[in-house]
PDB file with SEQRES, HELIX, SHEET and CRYST1 records, atoms N, CA, C and O in Angstrom:
SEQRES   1 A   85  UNK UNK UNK UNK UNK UNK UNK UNK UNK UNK UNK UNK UNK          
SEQRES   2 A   85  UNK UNK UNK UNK UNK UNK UNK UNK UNK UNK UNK UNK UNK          
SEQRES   3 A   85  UNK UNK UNK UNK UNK UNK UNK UNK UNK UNK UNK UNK UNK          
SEQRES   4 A   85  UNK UNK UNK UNK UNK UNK UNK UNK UNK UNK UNK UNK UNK          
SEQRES   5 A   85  UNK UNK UNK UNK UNK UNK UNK UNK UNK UNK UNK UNK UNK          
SEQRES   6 A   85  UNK UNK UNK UNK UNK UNK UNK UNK UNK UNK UNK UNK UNK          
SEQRES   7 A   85  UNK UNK UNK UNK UNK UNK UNK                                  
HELIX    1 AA1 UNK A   11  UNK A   13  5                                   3    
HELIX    2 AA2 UNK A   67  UNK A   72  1                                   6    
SHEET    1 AA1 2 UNK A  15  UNK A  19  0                                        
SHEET    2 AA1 2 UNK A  41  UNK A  44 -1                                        
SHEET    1 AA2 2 UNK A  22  UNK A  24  0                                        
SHEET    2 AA2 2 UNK A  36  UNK A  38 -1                                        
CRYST1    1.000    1.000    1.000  90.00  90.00  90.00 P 1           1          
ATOM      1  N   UNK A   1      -2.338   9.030  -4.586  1.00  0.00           N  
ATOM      2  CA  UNK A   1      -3.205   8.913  -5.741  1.00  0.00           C  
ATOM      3  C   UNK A   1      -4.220  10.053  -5.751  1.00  0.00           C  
ATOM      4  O   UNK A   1      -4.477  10.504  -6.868  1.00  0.00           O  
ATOM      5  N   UNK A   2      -4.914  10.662  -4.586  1.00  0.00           N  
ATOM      6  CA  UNK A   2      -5.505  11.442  -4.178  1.00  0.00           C  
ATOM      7  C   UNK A   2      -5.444  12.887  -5.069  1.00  0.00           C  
ATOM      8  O   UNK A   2      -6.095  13.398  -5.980  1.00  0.00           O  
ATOM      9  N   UNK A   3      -4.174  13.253  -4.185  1.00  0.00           N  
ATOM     10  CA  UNK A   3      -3.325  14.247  -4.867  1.00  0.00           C  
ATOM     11  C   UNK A   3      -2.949  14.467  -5.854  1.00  0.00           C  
ATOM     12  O   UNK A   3      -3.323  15.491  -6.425  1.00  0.00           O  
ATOM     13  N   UNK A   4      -1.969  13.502  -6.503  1.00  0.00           N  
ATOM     14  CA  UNK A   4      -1.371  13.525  -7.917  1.00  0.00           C  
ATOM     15  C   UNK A   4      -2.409  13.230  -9.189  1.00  0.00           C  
ATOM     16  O   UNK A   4      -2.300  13.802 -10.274  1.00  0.00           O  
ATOM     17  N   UNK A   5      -3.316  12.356  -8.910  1.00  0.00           N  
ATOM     18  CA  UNK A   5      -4.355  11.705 -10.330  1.00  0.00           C  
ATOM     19  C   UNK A   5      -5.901  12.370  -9.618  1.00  0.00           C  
ATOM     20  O   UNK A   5      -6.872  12.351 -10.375  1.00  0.00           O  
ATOM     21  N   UNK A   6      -6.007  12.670  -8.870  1.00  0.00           N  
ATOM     22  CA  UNK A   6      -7.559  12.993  -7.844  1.00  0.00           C  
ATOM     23  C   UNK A   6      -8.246  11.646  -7.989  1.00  0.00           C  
ATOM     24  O   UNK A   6      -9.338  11.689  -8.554  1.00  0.00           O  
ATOM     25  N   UNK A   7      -7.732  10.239  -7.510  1.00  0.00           N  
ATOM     26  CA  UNK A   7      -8.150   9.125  -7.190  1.00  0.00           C  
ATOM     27  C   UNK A   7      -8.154   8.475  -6.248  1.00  0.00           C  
ATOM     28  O   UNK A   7      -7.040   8.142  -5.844  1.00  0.00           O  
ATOM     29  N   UNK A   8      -9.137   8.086  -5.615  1.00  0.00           N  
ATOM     30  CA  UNK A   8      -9.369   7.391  -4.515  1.00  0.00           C  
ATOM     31  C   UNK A   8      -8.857   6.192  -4.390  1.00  0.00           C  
ATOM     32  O   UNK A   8      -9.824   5.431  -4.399  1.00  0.00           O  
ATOM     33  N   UNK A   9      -7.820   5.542  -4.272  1.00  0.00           N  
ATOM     34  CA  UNK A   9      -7.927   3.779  -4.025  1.00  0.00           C  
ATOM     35  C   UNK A   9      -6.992   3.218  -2.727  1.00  0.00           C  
ATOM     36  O   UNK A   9      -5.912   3.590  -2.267  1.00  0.00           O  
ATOM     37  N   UNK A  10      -8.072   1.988  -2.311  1.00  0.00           N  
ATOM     38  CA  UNK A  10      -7.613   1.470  -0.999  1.00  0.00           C  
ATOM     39  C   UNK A  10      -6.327   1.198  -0.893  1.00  0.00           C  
ATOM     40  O   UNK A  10      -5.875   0.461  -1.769  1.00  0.00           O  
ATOM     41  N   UNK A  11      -5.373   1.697   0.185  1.00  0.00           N  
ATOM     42  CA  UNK A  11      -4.267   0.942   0.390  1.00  0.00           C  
ATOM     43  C   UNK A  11      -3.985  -0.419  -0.132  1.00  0.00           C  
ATOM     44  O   UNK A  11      -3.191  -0.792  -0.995  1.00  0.00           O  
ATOM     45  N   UNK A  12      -4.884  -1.106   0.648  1.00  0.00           N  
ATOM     46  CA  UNK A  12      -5.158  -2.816   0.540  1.00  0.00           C  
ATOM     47  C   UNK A  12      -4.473  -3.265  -1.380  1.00  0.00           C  
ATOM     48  O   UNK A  12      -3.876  -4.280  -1.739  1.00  0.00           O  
ATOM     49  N   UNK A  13      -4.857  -2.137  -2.145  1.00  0.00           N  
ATOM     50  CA  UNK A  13      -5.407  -2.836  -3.824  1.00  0.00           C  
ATOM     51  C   UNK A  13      -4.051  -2.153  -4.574  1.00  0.00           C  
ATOM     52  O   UNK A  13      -4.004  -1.763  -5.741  1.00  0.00           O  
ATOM     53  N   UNK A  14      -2.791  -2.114  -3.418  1.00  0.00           N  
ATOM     54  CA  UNK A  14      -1.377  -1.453  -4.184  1.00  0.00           C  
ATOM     55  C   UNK A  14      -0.685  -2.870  -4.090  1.00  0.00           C  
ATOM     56  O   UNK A  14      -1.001  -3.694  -3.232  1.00  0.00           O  
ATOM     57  N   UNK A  15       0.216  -3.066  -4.975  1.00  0.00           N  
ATOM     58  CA  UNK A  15       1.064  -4.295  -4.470  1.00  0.00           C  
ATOM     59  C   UNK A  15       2.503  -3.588  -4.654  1.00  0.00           C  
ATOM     60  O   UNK A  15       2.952  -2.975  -5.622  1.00  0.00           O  
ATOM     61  N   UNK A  16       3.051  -3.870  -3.449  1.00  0.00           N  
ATOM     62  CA  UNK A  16       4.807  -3.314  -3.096  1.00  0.00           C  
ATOM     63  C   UNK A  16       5.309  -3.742  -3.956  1.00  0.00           C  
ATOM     64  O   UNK A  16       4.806  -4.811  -4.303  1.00  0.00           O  
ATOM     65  N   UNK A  17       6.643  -3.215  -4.896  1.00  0.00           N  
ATOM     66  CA  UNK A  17       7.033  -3.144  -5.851  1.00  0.00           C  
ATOM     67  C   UNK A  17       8.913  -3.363  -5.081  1.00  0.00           C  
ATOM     68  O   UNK A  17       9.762  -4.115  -5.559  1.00  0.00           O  
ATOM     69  N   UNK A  18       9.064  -2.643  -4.087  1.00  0.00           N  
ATOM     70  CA  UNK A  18      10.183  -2.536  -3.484  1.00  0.00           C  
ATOM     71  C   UNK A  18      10.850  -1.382  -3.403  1.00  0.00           C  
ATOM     72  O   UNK A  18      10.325  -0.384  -3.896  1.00  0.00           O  
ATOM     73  N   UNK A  19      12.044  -1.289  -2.813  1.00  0.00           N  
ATOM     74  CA  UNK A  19      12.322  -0.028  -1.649  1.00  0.00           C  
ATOM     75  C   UNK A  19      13.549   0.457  -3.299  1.00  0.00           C  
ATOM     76  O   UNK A  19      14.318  -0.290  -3.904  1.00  0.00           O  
ATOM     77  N   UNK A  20      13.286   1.734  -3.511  1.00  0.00           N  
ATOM     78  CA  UNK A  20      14.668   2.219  -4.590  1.00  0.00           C  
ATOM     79  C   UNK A  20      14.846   3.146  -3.983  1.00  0.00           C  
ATOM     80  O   UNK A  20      14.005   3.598  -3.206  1.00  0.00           O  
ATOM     81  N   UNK A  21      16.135   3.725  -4.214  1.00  0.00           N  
ATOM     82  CA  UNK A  21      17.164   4.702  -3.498  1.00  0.00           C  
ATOM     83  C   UNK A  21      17.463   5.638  -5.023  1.00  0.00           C  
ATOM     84  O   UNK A  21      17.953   5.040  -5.982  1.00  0.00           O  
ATOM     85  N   UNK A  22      17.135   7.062  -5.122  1.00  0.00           N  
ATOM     86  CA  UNK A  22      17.320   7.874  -5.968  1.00  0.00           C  
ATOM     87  C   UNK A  22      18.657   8.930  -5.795  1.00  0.00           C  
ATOM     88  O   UNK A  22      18.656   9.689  -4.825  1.00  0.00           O  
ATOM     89  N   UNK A  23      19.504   8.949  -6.515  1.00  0.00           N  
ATOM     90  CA  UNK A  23      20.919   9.952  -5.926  1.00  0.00           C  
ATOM     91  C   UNK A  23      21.292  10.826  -6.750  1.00  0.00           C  
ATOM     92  O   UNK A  23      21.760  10.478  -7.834  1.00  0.00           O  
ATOM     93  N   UNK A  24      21.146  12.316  -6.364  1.00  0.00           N  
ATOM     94  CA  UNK A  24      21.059  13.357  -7.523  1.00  0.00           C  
ATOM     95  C   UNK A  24      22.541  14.230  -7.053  1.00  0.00           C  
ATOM     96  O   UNK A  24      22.567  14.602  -5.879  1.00  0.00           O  
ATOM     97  N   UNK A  25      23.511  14.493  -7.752  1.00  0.00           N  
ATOM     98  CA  UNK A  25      24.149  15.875  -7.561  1.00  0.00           C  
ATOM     99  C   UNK A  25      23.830  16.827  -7.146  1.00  0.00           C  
ATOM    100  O   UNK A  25      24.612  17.468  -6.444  1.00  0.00           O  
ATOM    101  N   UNK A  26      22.488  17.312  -7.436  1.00  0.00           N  
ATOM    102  CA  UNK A  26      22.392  18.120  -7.151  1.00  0.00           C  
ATOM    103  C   UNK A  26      21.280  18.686  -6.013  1.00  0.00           C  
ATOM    104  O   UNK A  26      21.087  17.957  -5.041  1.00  0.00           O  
ATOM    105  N   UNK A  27      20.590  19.880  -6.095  1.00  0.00           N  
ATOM    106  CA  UNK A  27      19.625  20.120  -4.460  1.00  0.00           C  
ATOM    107  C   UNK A  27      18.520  21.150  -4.660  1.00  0.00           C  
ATOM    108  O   UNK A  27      18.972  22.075  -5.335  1.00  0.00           O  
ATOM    109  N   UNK A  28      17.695  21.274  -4.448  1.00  0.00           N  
ATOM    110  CA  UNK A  28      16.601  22.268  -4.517  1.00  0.00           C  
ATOM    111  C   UNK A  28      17.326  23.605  -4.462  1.00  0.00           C  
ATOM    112  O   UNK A  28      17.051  24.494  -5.267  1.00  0.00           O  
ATOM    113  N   UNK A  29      18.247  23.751  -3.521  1.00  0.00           N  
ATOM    114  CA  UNK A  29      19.377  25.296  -2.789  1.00  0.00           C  
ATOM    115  C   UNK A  29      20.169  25.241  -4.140  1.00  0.00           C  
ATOM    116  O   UNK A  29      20.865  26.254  -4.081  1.00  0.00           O  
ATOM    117  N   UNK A  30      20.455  24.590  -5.369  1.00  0.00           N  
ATOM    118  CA  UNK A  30      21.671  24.752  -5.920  1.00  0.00           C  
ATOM    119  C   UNK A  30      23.078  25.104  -5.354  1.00  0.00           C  
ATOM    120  O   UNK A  30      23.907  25.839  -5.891  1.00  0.00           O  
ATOM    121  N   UNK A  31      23.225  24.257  -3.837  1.00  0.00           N  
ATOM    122  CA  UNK A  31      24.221  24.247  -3.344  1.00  0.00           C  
ATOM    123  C   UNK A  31      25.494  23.390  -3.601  1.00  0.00           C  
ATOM    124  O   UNK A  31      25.538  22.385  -2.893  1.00  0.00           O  
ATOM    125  N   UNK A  32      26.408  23.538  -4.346  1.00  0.00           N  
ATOM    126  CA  UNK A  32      27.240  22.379  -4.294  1.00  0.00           C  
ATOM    127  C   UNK A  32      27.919  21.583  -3.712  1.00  0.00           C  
ATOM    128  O   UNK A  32      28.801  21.010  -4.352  1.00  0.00           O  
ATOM    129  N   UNK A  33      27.794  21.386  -2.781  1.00  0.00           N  
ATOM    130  CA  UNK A  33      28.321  21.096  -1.529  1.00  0.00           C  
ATOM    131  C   UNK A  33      27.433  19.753  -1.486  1.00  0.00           C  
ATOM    132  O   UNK A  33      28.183  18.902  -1.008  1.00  0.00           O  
ATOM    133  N   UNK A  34      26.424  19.281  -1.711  1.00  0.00           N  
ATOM    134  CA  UNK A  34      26.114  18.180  -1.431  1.00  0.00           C  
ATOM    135  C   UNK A  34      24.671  18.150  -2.685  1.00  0.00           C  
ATOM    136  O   UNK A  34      24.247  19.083  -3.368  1.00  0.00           O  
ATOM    137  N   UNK A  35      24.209  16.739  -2.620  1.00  0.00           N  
ATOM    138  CA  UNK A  35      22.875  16.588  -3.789  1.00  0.00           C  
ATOM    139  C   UNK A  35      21.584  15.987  -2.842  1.00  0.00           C  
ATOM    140  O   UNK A  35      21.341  16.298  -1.676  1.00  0.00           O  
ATOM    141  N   UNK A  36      20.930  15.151  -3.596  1.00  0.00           N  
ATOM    142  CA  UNK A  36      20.168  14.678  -2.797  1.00  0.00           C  
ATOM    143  C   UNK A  36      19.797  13.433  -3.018  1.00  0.00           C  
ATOM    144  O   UNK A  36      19.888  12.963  -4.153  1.00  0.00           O  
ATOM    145  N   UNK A  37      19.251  12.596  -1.814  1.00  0.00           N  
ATOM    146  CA  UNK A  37      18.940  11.566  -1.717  1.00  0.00           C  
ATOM    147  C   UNK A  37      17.407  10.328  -1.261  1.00  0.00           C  
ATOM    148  O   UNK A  37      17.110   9.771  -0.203  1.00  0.00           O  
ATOM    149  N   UNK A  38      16.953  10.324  -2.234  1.00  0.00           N  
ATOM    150  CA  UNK A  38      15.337  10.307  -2.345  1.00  0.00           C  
ATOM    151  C   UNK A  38      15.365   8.412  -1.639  1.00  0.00           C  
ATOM    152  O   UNK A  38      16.242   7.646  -2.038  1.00  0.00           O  
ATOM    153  N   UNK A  39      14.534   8.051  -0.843  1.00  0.00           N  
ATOM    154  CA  UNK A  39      13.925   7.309  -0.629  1.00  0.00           C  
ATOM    155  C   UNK A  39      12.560   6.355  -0.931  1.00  0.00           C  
ATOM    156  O   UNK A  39      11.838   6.227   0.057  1.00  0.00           O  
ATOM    157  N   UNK A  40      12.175   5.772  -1.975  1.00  0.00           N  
ATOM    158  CA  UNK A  40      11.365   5.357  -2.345  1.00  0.00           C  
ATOM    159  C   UNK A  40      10.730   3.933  -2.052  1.00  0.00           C  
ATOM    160  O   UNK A  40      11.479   2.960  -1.957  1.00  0.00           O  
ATOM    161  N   UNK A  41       9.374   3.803  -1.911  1.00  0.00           N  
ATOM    162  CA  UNK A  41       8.257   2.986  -1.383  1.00  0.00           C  
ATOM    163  C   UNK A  41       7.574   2.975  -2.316  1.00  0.00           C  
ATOM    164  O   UNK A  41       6.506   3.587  -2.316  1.00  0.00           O  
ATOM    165  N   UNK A  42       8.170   2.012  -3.764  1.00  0.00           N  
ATOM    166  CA  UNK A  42       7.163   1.828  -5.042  1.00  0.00           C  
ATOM    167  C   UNK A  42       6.015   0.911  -4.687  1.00  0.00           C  
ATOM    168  O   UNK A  42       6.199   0.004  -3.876  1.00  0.00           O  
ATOM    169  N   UNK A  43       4.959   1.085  -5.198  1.00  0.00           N  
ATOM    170  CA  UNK A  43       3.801   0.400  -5.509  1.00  0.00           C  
ATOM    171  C   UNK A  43       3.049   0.357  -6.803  1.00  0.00           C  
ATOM    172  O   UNK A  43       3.274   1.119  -7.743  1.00  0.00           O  
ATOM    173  N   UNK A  44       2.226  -0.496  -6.791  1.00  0.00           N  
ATOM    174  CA  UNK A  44       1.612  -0.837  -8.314  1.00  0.00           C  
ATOM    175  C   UNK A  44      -0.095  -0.476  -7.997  1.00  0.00           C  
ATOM    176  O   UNK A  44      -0.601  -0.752  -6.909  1.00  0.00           O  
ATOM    177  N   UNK A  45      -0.622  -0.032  -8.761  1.00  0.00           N  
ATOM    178  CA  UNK A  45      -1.979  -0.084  -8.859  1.00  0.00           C  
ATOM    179  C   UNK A  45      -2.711  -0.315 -10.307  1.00  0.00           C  
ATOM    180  O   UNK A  45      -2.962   0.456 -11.234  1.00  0.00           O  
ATOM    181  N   UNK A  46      -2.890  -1.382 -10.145  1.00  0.00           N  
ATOM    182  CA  UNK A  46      -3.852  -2.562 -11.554  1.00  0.00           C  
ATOM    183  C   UNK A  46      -5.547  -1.275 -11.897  1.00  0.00           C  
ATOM    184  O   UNK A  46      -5.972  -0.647 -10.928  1.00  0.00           O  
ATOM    185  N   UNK A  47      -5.996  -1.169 -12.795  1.00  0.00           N  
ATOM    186  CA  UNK A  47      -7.291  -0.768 -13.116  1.00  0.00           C  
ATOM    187  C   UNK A  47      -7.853  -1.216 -14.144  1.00  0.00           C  
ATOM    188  O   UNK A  47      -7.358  -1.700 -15.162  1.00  0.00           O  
ATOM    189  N   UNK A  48      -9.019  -1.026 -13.824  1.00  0.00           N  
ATOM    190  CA  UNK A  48     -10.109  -1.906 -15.212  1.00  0.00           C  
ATOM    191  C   UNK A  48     -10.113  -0.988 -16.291  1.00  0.00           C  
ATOM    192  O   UNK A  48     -10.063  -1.506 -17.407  1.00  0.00           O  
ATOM    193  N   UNK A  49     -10.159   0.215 -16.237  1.00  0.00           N  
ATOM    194  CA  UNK A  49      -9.936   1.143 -17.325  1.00  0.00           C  
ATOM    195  C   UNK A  49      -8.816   2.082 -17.177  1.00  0.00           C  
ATOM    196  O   UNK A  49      -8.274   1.967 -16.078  1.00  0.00           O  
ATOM    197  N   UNK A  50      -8.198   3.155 -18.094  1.00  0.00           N  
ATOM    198  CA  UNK A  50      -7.468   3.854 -18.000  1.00  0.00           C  
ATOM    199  C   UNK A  50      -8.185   5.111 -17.384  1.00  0.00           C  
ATOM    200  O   UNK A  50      -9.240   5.607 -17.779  1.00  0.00           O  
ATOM    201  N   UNK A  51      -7.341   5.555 -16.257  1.00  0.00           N  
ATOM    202  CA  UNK A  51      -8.273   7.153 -16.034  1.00  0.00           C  
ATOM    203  C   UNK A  51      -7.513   7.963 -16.328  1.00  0.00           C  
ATOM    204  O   UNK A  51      -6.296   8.113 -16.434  1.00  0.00           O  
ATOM    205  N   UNK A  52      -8.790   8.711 -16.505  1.00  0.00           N  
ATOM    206  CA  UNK A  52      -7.870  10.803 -17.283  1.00  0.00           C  
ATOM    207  C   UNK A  52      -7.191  11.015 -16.429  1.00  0.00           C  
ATOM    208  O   UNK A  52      -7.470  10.953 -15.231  1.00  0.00           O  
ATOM    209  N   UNK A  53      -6.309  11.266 -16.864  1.00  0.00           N  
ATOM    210  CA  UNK A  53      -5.239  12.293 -16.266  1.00  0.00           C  
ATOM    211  C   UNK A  53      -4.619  13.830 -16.651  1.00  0.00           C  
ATOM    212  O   UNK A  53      -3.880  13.723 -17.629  1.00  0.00           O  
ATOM    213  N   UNK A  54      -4.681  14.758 -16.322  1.00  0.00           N  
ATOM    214  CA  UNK A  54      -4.770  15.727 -16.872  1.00  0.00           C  
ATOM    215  C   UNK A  54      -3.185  15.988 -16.109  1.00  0.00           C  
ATOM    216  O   UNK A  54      -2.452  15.349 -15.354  1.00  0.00           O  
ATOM    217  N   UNK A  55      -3.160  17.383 -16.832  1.00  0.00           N  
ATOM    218  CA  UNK A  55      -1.945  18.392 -16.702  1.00  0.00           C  
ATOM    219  C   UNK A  55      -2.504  19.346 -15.511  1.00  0.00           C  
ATOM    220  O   UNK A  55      -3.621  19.791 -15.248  1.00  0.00           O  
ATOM    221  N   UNK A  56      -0.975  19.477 -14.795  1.00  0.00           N  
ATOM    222  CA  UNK A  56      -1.561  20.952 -13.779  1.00  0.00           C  
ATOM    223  C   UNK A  56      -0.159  21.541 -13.865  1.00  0.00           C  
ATOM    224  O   UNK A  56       0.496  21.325 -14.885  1.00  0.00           O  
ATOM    225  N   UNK A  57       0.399  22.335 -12.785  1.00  0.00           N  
ATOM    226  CA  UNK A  57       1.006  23.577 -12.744  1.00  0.00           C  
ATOM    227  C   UNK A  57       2.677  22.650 -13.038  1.00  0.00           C  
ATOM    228  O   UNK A  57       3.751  23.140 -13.388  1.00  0.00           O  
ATOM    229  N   UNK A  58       2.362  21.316 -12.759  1.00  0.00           N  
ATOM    230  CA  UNK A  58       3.838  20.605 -12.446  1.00  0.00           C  
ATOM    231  C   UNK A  58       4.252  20.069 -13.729  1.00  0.00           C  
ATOM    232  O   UNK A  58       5.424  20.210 -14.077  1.00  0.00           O  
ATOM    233  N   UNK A  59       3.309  19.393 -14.565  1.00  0.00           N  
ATOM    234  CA  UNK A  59       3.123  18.909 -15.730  1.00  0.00           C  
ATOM    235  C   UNK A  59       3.037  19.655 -17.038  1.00  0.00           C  
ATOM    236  O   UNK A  59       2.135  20.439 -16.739  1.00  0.00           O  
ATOM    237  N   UNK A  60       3.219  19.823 -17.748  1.00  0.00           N  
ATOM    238  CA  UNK A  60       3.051  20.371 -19.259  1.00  0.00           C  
ATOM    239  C   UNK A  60       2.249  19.248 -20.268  1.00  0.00           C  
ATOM    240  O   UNK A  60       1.262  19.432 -20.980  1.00  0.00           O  
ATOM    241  N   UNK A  61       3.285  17.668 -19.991  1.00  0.00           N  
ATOM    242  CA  UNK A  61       2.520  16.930 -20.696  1.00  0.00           C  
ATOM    243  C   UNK A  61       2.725  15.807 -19.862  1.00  0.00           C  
ATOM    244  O   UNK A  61       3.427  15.572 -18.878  1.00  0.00           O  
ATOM    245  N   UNK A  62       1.526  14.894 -20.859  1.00  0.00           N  
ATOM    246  CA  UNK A  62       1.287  13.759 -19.975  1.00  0.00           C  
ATOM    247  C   UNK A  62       1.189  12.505 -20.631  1.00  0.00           C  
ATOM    248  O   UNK A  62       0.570  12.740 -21.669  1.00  0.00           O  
ATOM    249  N   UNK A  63       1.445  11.405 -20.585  1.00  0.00           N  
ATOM    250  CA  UNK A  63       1.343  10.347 -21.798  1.00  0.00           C  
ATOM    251  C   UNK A  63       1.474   8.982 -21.279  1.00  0.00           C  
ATOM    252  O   UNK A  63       2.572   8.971 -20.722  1.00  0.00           O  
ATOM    253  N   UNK A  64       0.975   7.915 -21.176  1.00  0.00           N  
ATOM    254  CA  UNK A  64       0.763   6.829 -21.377  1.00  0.00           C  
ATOM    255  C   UNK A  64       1.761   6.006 -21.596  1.00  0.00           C  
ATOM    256  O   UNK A  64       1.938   6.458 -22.727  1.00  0.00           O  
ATOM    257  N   UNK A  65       2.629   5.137 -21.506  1.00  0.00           N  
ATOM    258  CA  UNK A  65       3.632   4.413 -22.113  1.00  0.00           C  
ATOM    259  C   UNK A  65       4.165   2.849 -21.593  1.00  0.00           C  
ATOM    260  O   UNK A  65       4.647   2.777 -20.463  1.00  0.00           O  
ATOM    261  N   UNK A  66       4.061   1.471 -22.527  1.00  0.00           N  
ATOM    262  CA  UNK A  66       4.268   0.838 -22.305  1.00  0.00           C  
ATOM    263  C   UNK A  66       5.680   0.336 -21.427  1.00  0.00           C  
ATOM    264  O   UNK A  66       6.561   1.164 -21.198  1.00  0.00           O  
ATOM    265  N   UNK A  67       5.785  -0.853 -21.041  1.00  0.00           N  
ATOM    266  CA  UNK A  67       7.056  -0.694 -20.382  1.00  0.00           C  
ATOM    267  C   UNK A  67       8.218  -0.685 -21.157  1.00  0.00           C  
ATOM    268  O   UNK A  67       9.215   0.009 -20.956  1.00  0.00           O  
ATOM    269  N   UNK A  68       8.021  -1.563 -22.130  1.00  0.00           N  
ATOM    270  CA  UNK A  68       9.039  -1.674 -23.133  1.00  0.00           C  
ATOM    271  C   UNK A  68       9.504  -0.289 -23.659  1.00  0.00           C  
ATOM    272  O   UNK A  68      10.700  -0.129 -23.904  1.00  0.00           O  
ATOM    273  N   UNK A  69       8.303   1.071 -23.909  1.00  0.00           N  
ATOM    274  CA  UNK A  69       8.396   2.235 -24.477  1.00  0.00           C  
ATOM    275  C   UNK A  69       9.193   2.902 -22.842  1.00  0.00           C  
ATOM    276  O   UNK A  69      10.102   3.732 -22.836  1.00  0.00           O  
ATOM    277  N   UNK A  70       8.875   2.587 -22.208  1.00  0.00           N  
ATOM    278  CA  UNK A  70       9.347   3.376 -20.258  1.00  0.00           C  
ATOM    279  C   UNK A  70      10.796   2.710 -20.852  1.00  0.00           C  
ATOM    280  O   UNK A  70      11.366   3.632 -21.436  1.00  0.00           O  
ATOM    281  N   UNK A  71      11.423   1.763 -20.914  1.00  0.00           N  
ATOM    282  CA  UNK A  71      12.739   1.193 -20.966  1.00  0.00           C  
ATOM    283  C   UNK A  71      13.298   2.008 -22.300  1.00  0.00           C  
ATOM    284  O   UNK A  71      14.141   2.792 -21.865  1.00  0.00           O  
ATOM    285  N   UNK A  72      13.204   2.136 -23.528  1.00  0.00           N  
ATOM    286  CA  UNK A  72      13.515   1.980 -24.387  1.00  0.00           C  
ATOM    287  C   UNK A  72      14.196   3.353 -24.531  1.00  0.00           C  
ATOM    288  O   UNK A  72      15.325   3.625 -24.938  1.00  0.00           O  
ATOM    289  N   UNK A  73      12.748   4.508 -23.883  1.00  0.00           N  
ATOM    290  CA  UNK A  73      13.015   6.153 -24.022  1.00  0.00           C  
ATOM    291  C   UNK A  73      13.988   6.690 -23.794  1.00  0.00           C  
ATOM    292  O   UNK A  73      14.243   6.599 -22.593  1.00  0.00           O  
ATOM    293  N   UNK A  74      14.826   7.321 -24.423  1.00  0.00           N  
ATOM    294  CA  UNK A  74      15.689   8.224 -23.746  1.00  0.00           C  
ATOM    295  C   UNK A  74      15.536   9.785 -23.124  1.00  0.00           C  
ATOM    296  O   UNK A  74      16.337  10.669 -22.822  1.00  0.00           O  
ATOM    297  N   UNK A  75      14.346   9.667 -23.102  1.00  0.00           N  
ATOM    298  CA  UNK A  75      13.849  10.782 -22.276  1.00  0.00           C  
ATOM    299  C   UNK A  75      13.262  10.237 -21.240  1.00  0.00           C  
ATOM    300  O   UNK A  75      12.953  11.162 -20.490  1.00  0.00           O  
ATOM    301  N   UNK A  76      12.981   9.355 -20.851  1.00  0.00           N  
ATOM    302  CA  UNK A  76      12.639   8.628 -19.401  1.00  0.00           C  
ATOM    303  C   UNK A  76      13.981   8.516 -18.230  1.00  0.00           C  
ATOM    304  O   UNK A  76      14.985   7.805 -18.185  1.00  0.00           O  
ATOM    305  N   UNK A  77      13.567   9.325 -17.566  1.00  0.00           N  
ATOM    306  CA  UNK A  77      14.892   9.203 -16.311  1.00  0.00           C  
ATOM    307  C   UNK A  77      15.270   7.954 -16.192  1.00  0.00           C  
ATOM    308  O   UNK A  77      14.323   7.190 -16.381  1.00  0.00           O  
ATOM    309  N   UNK A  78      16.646   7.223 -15.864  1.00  0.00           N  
ATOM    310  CA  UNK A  78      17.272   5.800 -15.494  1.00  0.00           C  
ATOM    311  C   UNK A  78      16.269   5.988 -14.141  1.00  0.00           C  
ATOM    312  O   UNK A  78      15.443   5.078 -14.227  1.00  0.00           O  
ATOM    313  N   UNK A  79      16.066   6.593 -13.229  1.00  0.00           N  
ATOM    314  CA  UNK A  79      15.483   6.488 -12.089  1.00  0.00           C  
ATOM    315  C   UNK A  79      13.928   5.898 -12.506  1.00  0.00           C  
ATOM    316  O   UNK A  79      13.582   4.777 -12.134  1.00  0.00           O  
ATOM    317  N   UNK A  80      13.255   6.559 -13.115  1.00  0.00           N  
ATOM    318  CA  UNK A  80      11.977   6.126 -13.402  1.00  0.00           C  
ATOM    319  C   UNK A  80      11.676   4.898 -14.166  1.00  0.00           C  
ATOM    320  O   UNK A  80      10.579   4.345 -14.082  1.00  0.00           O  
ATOM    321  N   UNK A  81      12.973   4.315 -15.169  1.00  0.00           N  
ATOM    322  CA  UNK A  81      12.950   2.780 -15.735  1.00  0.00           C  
ATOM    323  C   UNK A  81      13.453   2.450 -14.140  1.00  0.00           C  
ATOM    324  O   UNK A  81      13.279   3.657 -13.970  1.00  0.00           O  
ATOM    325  N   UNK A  82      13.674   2.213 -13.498  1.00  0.00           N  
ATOM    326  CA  UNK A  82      14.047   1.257 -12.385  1.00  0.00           C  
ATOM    327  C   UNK A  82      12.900   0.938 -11.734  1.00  0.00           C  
ATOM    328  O   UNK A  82      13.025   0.424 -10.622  1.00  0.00           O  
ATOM    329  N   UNK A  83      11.828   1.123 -12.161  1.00  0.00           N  
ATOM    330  CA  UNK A  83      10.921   0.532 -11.312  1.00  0.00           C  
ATOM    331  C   UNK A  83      10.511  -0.460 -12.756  1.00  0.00           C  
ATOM    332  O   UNK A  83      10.265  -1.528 -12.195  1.00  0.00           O  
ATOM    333  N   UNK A  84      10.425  -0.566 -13.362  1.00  0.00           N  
ATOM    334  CA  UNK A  84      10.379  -1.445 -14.665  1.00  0.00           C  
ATOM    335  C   UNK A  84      10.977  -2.170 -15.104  1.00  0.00           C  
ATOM    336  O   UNK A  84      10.616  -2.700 -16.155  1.00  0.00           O  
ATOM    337  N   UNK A  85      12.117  -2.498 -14.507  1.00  0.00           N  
ATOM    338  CA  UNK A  85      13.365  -3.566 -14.288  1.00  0.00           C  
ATOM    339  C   UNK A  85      13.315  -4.604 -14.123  1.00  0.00           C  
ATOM    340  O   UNK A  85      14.349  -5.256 -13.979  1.00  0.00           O  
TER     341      UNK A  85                                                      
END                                                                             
């Protein structure tokens, strides 16, 4: 949270969401020979207000979206609706 949003919050105030497994063709090397395979440790973090979130070097844009709008998008990775499932 630190890193990605510049927010501070306690371990304690995440609630585990569960373990997803991400599987790509492909690889940082553009090697074909093998893809890659992401390991994930989702969590949730609840807030009383929405905080800014800005754009940096990784981002272009940034936006807000209900779950129903996270499910519905077809520009939302199948990987990223799976935590909304």
């Amino acid at each position: 949270m630190k890193a990605e949003l510049g927010l501070k919050i306690a371990f304690e105030d995440a609630r585990f969401l569960g373990v997803f497994e991400h599987f790509y063709e492909t690889n940082r090397y553009e090697n074909s020979e093998y893809g890659t395979h992401y390991v994930v440790l989702a969590y949730e973090i609840s807030f009383n207000q929405r905080p800014t979130v800005e754009t940096d070097l990784q981002h272009n844009d940034i936006r807000w979206m209900s779950k129903v709008e996270i499910l519905s998008a077809e520009s939302v990775h199948p990987n990223s609706k799976a935590y909304f499932s």
